[in-house]
N, C-alpha and C positions, 0 to 999 in steps of 0.2 A: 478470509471471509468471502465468501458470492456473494454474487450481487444479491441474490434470492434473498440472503440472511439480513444485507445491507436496508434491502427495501423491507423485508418486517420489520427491523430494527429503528429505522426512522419512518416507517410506515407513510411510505410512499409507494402509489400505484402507478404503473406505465401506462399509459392509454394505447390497448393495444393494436387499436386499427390503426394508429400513425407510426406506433412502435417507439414515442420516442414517450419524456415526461412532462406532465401537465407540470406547468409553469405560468399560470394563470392570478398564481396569489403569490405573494411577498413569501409568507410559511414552506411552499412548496420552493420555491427558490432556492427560500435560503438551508433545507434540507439537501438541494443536488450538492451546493456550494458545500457544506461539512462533508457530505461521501465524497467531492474529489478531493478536497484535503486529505483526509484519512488513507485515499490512494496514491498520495502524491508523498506526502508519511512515508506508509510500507515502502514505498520505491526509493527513497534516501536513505532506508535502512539500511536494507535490502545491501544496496551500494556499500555504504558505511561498513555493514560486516564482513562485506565480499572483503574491503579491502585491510579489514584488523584480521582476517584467516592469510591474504597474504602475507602480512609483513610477521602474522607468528609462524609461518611454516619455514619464513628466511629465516628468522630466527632462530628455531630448533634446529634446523637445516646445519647451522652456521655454529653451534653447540655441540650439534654431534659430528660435524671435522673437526672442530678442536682439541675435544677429546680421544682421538683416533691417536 
């Protein structure tokens, strides 16, 4: 997901003369707080299945010398 989709989706807007996000009310806050959750999520997956494609390729790897 983009940011773009992130911020209609919790409908928050950047202020964009400062470039960054209004963080003036509790609501807005605590909407940055769930989008970096949600990024911080995808990035342990991310990892997680990086490393379950390793250990099946040793796997199959180690399958198909056996049967050789």
């Amino acid at each position: 997901m983009t940011e773009v989709e992130l911020n209609a989706l919790f409908n928050i807007s950047p202020e964009r003369v400062k470039n960054v996000y209004a963080t003036n009310s509790t609501k807005n806050a605590d909407e940055i707080r769930r989008i970096v959750k949600i990024f911080n999520i995808a990035n342990e997956q991310k990892e997680t299945s990086k490393g379950i494609s390793i250990r099946s390729l040793a796997a199959f790897k180690a399958i198909l010398i056996s049967n050789n």
